[in-house]
KOLTI-231721 format. One line per 4 residues: number of its first residue (from 0); their letters; for each residue y, x, z of N, C-alpha, C, O. Coordinates in nm, 2 decimals, padded with zeros to 4 digits. Example, Ala and Ser with C-alpha at 12.3 -4.5 7.8 and 13.67 -1.06 7.14 Angstrom:
0> AS> -00.57:01.32:00.78:-00.45:01.23:00.78:-00.33:01.32:00.78:-00.33:01.42:00.85 | -00.22:01.28:00.71:-00.11:01.37:00.71:00.00:01.29:00.79:00.11:01.34:00.80 $
END
This chain:
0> XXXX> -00.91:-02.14:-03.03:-00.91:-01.99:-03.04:-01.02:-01.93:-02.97:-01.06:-01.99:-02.86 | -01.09:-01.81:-03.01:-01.19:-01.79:-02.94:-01.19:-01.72:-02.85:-01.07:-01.71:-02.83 | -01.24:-01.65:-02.77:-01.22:-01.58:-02.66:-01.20:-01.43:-02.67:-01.11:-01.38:-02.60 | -01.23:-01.38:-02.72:-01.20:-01.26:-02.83:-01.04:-01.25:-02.89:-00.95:-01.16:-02.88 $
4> XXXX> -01.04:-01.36:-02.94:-00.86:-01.37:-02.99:-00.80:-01.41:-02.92:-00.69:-01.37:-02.95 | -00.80:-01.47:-02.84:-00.77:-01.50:-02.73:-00.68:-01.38:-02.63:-00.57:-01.37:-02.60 | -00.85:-01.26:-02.60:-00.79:-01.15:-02.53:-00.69:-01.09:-02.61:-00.57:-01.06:-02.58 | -00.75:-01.06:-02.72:-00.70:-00.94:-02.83:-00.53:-01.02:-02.78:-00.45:-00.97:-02.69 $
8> XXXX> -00.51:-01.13:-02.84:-00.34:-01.17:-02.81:-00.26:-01.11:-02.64:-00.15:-01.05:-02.61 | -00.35:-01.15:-02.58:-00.32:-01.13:-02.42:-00.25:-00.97:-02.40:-00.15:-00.93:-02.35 | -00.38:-00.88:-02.46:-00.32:-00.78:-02.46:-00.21:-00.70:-02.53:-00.16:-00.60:-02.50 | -00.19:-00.82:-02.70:-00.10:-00.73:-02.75:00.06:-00.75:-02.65:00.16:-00.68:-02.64 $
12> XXXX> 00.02:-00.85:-02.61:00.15:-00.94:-02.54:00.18:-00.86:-02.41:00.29:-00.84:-02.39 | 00.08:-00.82:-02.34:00.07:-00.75:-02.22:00.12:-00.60:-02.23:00.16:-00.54:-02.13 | 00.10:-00.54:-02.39:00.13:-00.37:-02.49:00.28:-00.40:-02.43:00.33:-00.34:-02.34 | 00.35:-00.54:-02.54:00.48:-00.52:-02.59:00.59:-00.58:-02.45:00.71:-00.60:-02.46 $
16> XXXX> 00.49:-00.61:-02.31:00.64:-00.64:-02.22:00.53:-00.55:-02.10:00.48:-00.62:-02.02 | 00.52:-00.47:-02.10:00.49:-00.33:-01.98:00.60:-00.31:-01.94:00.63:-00.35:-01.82 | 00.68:-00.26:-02.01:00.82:-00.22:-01.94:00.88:-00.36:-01.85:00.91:-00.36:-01.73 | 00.88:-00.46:-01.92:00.94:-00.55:-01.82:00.83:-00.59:-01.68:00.87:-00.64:-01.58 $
20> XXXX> 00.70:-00.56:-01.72:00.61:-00.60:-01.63:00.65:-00.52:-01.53:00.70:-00.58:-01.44 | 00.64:-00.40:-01.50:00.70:-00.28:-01.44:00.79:-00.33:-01.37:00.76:-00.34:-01.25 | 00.87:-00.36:-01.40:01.01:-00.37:-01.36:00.98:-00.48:-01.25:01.02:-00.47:-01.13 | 00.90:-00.60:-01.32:00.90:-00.69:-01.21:00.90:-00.67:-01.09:00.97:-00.69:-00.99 $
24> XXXX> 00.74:-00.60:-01.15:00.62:-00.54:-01.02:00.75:-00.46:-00.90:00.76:-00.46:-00.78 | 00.81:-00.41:-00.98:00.92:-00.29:-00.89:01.02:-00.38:-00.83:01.06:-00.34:-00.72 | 01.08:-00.49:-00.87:01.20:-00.56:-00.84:01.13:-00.59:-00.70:01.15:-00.53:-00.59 | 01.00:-00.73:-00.74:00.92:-00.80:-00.60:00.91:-00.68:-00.49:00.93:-00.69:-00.37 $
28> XXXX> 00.87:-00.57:-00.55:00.80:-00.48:-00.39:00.93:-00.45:-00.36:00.94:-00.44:-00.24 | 01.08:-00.43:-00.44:01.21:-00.40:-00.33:01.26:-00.54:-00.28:01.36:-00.54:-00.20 | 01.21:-00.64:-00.30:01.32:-00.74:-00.27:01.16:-00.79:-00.12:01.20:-00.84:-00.02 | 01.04:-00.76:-00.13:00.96:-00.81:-00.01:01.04:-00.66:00.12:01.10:-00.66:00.22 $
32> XXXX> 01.00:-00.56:00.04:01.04:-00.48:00.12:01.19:-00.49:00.23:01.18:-00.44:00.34 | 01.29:-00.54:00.18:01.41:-00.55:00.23:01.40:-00.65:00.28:01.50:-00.66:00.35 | 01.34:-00.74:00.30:01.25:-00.89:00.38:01.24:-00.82:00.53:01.30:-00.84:00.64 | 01.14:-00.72:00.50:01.06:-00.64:00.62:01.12:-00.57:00.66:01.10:-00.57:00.78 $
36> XXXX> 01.24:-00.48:00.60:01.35:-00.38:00.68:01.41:-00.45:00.74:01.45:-00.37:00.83 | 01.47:-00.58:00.78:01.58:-00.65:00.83:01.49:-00.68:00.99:01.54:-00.68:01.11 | 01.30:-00.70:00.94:01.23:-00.73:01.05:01.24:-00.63:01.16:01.25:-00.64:01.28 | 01.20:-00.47:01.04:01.17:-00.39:01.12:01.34:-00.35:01.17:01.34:-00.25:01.25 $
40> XXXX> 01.46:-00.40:01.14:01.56:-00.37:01.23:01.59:-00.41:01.32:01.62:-00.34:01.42 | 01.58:-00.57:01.30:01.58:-00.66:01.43:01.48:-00.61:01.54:01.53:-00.57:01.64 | 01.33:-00.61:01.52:01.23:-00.59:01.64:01.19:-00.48:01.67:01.13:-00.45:01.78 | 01.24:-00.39:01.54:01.16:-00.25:01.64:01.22:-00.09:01.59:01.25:00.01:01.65 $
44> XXXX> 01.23:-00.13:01.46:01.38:-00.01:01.49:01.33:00.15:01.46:01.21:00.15:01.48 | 01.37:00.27:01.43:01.30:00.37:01.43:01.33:00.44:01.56:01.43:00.43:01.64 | 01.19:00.52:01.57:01.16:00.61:01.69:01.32:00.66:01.73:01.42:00.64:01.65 | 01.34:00.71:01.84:01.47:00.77:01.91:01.45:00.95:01.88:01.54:01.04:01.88 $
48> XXXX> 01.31:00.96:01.86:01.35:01.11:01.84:01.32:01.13:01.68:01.27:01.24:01.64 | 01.37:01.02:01.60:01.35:01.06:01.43:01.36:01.20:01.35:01.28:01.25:01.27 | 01.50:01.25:01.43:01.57:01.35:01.38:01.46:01.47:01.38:01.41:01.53:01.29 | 01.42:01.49:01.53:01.34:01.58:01.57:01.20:01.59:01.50:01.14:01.69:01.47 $
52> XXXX> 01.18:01.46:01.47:01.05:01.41:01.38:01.01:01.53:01.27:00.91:01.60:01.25 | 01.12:01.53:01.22:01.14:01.57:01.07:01.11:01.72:01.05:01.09:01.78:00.95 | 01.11:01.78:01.16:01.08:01.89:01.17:00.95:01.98:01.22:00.92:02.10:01.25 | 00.87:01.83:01.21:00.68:01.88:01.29:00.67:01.83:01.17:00.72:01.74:01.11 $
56> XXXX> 00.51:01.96:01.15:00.47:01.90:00.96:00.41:01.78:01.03:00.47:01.69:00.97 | 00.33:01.71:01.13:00.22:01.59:01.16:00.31:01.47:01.09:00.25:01.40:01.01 | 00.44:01.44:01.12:00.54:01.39:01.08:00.57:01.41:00.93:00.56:01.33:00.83 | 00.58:01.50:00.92:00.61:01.49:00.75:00.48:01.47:00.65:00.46:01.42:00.54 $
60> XXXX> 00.38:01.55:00.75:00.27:01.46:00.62:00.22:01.33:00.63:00.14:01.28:00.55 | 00.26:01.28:00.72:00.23:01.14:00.74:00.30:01.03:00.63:00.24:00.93:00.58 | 00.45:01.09:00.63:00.54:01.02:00.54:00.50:01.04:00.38:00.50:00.95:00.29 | 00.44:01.20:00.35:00.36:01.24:00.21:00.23:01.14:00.18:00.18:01.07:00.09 $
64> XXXX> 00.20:01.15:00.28:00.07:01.07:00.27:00.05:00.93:00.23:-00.04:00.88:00.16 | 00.21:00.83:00.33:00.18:00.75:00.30:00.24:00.67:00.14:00.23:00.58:00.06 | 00.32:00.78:00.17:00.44:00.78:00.00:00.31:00.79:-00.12:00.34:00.75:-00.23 | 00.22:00.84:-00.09:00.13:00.88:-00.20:00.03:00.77:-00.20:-00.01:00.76:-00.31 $
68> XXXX> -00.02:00.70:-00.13:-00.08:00.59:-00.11:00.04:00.46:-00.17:00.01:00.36:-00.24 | 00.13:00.48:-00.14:00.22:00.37:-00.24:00.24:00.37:-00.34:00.25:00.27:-00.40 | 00.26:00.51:-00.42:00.24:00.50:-00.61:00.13:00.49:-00.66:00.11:00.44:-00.77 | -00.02:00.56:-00.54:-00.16:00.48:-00.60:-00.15:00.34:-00.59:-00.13:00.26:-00.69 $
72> XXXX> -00.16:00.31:-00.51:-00.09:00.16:-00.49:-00.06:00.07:-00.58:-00.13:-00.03:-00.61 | 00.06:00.13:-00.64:00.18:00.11:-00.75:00.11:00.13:-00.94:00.13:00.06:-01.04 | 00.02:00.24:-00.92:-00.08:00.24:-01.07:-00.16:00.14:-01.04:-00.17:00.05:-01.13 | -00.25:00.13:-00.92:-00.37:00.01:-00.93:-00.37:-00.10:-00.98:-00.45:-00.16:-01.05 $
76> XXXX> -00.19:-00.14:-00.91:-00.15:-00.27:-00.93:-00.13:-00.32:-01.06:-00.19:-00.42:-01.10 | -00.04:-00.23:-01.13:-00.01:-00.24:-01.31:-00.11:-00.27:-01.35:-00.12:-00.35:-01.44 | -00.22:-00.20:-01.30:-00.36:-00.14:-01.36:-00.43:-00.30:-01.36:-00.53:-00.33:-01.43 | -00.39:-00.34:-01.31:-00.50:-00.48:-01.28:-00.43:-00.59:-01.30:-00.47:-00.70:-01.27 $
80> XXXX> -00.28:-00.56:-01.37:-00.20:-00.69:-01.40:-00.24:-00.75:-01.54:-00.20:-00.86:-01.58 | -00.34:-00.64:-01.63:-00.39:-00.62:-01.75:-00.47:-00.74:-01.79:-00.51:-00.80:-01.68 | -00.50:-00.78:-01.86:-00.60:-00.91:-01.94:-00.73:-00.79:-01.96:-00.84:-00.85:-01.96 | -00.73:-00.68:-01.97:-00.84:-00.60:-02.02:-00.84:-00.51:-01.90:-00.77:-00.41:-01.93 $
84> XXXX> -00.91:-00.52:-01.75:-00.88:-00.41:-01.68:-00.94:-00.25:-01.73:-01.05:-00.23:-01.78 | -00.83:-00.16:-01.70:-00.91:-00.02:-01.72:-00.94:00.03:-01.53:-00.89:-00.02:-01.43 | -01.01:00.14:-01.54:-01.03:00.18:-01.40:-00.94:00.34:-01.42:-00.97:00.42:-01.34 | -00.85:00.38:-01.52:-00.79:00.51:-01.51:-00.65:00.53:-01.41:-00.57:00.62:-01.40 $
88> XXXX> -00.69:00.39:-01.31:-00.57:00.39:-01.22:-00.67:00.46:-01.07:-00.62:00.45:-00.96 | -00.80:00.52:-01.09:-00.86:00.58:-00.97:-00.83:00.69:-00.96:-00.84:00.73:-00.85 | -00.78:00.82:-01.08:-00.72:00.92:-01.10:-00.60:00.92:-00.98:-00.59:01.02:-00.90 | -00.51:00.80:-00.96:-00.42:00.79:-00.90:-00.44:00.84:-00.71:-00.37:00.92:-00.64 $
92> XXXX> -00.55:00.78:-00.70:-00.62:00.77:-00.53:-00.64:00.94:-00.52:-00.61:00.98:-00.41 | -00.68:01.03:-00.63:-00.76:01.19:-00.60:-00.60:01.24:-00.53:-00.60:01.26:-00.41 | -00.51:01.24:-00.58:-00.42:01.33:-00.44:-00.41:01.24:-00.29:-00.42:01.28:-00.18 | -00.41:01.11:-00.33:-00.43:01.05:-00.18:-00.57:01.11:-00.06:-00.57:01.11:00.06 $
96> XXXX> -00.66:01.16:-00.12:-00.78:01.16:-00.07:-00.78:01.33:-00.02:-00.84:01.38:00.07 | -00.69:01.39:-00.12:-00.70:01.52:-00.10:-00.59:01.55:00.01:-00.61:01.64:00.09 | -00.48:01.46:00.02:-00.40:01.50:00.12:-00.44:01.44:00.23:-00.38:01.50:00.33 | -00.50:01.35:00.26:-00.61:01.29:00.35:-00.68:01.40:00.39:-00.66:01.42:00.51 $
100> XXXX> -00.77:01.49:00.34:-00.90:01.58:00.36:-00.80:01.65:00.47:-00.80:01.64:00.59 | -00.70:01.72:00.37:-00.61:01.85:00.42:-00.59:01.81:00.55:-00.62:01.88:00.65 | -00.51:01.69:00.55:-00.43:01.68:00.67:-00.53:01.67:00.82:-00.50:01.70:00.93 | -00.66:01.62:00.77:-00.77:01.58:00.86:-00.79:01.76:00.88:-00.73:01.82:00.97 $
104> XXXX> -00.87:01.82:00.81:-00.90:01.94:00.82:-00.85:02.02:00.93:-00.91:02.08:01.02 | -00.68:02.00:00.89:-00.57:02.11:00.95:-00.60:02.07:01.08:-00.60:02.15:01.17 | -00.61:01.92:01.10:-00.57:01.91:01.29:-00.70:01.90:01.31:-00.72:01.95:01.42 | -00.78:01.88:01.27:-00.92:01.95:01.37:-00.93:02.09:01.40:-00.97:02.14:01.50 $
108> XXXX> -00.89:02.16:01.29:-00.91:02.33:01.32:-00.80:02.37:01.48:-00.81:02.43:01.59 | -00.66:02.27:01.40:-00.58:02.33:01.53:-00.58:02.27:01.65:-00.52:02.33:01.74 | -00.63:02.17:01.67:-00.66:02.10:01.84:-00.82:02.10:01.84:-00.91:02.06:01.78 | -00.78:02.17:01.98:-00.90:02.14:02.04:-00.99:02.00:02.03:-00.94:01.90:01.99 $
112> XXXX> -01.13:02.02:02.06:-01.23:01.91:02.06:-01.17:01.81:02.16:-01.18:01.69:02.14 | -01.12:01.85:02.25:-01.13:01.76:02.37:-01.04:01.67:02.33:-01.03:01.56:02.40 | -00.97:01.69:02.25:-00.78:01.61:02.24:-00.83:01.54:02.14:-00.77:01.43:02.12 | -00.92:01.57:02.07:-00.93:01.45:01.93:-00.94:01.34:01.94:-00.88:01.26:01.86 $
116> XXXX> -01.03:01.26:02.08:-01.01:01.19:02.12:-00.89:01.01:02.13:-00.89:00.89:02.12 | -00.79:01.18:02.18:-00.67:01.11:02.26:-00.60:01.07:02.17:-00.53:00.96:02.17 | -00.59:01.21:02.02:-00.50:01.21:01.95:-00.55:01.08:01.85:-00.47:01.02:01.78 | -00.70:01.04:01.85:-00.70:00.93:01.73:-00.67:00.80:01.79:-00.61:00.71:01.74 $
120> XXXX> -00.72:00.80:01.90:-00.62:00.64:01.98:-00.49:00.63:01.97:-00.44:00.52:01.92 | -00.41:00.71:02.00:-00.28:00.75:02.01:-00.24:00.66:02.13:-00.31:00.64:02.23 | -00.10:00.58:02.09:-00.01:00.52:02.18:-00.02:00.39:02.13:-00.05:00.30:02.20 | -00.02:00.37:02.02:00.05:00.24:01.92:-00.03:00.22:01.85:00.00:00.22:01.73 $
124> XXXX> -00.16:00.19:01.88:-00.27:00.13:01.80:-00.27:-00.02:01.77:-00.29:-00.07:01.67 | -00.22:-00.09:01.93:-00.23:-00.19:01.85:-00.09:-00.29:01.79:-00.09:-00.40:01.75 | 00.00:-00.20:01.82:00.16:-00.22:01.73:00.13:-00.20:01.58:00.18:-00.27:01.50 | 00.06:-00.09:01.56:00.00:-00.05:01.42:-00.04:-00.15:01.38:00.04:-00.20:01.30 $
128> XXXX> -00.15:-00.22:01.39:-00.27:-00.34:01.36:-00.18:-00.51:01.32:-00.23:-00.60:01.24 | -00.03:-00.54:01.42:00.03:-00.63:01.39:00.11:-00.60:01.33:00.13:-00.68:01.23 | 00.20:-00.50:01.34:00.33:-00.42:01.24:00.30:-00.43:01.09:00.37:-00.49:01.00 | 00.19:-00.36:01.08:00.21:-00.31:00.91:00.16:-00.46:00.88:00.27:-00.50:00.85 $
132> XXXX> 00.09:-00.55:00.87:00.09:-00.70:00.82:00.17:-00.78:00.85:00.18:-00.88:00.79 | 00.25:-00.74:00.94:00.34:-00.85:00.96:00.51:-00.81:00.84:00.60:-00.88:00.79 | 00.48:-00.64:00.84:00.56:-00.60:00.72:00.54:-00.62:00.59:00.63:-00.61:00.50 | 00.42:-00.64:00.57:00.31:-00.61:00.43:00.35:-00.83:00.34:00.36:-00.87:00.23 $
136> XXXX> 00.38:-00.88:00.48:00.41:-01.03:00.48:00.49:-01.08:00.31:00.45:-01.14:00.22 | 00.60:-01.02:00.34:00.69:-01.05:00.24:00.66:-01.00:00.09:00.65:-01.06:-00.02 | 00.64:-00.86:00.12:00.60:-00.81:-00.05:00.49:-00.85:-00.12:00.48:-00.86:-00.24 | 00.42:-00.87:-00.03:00.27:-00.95:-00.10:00.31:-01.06:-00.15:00.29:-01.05:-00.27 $
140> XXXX> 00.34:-01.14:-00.12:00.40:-01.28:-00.14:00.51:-01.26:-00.26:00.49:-01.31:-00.37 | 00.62:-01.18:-00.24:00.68:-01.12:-00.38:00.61:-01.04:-00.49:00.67:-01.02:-00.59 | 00.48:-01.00:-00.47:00.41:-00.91:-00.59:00.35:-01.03:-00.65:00.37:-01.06:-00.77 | 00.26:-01.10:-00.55:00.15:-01.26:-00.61:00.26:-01.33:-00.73:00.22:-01.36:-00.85 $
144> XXXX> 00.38:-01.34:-00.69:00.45:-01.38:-00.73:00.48:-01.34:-00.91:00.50:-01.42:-01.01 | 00.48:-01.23:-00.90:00.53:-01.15:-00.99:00.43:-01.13:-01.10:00.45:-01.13:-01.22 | 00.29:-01.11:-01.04:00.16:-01.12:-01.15:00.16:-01.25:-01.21:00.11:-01.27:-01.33 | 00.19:-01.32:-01.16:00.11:-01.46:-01.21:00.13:-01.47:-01.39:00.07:-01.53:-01.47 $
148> XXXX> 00.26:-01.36:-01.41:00.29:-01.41:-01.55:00.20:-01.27:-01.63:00.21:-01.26:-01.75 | 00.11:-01.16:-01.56:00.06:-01.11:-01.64:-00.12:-01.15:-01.69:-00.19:-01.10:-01.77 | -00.15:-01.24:-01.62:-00.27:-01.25:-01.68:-00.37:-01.17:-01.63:-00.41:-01.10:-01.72 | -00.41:-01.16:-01.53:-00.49:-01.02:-01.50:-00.63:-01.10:-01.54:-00.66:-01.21:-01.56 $
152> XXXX> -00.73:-00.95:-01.56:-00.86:-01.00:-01.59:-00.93:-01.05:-01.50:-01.01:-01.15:-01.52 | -00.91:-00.99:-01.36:-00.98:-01.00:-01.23:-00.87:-01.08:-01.15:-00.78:-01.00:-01.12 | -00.86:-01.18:-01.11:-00.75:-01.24:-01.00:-00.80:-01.18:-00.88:-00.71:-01.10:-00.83 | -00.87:-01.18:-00.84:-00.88:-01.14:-00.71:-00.90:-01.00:-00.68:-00.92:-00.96:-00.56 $
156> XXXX> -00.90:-00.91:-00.78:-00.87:-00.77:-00.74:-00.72:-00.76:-00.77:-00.64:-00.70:-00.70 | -00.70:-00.81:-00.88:-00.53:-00.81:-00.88:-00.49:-00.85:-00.75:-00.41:-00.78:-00.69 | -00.54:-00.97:-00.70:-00.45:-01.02:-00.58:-00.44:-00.86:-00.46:-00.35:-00.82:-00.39 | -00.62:-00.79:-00.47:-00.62:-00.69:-00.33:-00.53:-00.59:-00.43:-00.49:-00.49:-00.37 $
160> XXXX> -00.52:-00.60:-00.54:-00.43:-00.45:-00.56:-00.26:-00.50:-00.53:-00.17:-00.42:-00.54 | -00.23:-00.60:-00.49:-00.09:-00.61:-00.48:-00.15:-00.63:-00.30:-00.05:-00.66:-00.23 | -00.22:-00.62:-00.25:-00.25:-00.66:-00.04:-00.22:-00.50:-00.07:-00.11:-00.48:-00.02 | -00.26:-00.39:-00.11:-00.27:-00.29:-00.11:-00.14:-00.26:-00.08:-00.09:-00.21:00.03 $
164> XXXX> -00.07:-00.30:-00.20:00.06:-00.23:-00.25:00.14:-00.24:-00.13:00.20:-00.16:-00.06 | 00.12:-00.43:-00.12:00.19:-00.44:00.00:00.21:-00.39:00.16:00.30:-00.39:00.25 | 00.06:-00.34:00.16:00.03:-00.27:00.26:00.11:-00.13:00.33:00.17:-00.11:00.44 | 00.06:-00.01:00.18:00.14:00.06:00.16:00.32:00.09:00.18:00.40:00.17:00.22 $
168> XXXX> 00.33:-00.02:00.14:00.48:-00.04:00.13:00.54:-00.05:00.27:00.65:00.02:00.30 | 00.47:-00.13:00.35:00.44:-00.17:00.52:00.43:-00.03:00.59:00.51:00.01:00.68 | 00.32:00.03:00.55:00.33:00.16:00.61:00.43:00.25:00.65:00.45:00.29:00.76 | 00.49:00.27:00.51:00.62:00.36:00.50:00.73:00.33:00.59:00.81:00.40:00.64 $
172> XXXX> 00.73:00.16:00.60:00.85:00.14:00.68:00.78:00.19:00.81:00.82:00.31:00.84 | 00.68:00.15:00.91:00.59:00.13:00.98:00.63:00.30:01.03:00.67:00.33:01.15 | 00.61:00.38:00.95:00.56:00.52:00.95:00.66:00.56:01.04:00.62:00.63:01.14 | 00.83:00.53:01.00:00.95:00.58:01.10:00.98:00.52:01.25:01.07:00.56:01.33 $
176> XXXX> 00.89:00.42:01.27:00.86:00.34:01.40:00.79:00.45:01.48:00.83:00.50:01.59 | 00.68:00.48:01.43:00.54:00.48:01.50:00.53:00.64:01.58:00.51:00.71:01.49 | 00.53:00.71:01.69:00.56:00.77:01.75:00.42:00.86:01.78:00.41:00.95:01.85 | 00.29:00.79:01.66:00.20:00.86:01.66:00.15:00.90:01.56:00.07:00.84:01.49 $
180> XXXX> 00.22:01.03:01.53:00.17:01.17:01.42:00.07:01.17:01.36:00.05:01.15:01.24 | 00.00:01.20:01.45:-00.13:01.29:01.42:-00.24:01.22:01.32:-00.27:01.11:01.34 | -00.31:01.31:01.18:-00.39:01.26:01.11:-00.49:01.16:01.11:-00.53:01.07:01.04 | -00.52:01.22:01.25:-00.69:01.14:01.34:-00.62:00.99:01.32:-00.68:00.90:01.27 $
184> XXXX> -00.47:00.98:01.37:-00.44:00.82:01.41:-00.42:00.74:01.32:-00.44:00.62:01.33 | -00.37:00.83:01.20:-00.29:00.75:01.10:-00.42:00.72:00.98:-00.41:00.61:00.92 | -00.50:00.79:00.96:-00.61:00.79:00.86:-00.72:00.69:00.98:-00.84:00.73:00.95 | -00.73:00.60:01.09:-00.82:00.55:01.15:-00.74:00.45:01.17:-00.84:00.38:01.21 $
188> XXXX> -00.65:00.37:01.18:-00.56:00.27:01.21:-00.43:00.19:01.08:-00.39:00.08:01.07 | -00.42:00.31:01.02:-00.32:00.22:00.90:-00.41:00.16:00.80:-00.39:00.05:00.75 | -00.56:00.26:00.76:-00.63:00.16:00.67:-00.71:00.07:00.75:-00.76:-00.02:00.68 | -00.75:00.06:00.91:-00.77:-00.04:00.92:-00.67:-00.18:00.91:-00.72:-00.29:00.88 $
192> XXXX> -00.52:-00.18:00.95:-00.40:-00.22:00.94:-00.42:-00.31:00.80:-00.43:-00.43:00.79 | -00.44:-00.19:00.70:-00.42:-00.27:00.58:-00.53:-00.34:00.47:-00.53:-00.38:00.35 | -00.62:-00.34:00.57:-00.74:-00.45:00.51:-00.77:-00.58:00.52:-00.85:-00.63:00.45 | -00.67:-00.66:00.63:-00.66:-00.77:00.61:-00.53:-00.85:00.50:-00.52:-00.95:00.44 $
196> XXXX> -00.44:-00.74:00.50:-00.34:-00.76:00.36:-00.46:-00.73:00.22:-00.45:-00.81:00.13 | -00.50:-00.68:00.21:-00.59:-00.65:00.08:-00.68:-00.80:00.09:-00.69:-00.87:-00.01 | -00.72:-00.81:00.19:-00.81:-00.95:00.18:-00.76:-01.06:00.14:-00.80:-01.12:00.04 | -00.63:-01.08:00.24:-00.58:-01.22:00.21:-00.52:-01.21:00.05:-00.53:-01.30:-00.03 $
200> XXXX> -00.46:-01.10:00.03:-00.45:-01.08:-00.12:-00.53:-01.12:-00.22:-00.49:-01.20:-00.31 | -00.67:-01.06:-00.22:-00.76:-01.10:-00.25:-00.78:-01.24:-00.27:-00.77:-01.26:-00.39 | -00.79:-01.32:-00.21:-00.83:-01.49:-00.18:-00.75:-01.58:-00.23:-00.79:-01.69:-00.27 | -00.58:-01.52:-00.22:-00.48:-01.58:-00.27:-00.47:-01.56:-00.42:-00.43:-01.64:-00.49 $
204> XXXX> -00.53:-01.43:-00.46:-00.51:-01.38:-00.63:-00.62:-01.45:-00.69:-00.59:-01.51:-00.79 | -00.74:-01.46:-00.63:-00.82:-01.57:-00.67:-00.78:-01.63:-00.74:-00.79:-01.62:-00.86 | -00.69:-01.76:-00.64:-00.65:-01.89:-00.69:-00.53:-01.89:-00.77:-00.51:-01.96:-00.86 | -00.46:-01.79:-00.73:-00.26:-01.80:-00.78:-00.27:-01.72:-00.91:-00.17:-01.73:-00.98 $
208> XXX> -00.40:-01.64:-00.95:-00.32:-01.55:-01.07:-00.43:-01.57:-01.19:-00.44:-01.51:-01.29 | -00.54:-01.70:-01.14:-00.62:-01.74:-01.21:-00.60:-01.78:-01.39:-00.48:-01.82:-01.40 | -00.66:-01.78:-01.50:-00.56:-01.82:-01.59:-00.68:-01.89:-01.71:-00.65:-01.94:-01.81 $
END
């Protein structure tokens, strides 16, 4: 068969089980995810002043932000489970980036120079840096899992778009722990957080979703 009919097959195959691919992709990220809640119950648990949380926007756009980084995430990933990658899953990232700007924007105008500092270190830098990988652990391992039957064009960006996903996913639990708000912290430490999950993803998608 030649390479040509080859793809052409891949994708009609790839057209006619989307919905089940979906589903996969969706099952693996809840069943890694619930891996990682049991962690984050056992070792660390959410903040004691949650309740209160919910009521400073720093807190709630954190949780928007990172919820929005998980359905980009969540398109990339589909997006690259494909035998024919397209790039219309970058569309996905423009509200990530925009709610990013905003939230960066707002807390510079409203805190002083001097605090920016303090506020992008925070408390829990480097709880952040072990946490979100050590959450990100399970669902990556359940997404790798889950591509291997789509064939992607690129293995090793498939592999970093499921480190992503998994990342993201890490976050959100991550997000109700972390007792540091503020934009400066969360846009300078969760994507550092989640670039060794995108790597090892990477390296493993290489090899595991090769075809």
């Amino acid at each position: 068969m030649k390479t040509e009919q080859l793809v052409a097959s891949l994708v009609a195959d790839r057209a006619a089980s989307a919905r089940p691919l979906g589903r996969s992709v969706g099952r693996a990220l809840l069943a890694g995810a619930l891996v990682s809640l049991v962690v984050f119950a056992l070792e660390f648990g959410p903040r004691v002043d949650l309740a209160s949380a919910f009521a400073t926007w720093r807190f709630d756009l954190k949780l928007v932000l990172v919820l929005a980084a998980l359905t980009a995430a969540s398109v990339a990933c589909l997006a690259m489970a494909r035998p024919v990658a397209t790039m219309q899953w970058r569309w996905a990232v423009l509200p990530v980036l925009l709610i990013a700007a905003a939230a960066l924007g707002t807390e510079l105008v409203v805190l002083p120079a001097g605090t920016w500092e303090a506020r992008l270190v925070g408390s829990n830098a480097l709880v952040c840096l072990t946490a979100i990988p050590l959450f990100a652990l399970a669902p990556l391992a359940a997404l790798l899992l889950a591509l291997r039957r789509a064939a992607p064009a690129f293995p090793a960006l498939a592999g970093a778009a499921c480190g992503a996903l998994a990342a993201a996913a890490a976050a959100v639990i991550y997000a109700f722990h972390c007792f540091d708000d503020s934009p400066l912290f969360v846009l300078t430490w969760y994507p550092l957080a989640a670039i060794p999950v995108v790597l090892v993803g990477a390296a493993v998608g290489r090899r595991l979703l090769s075809w």
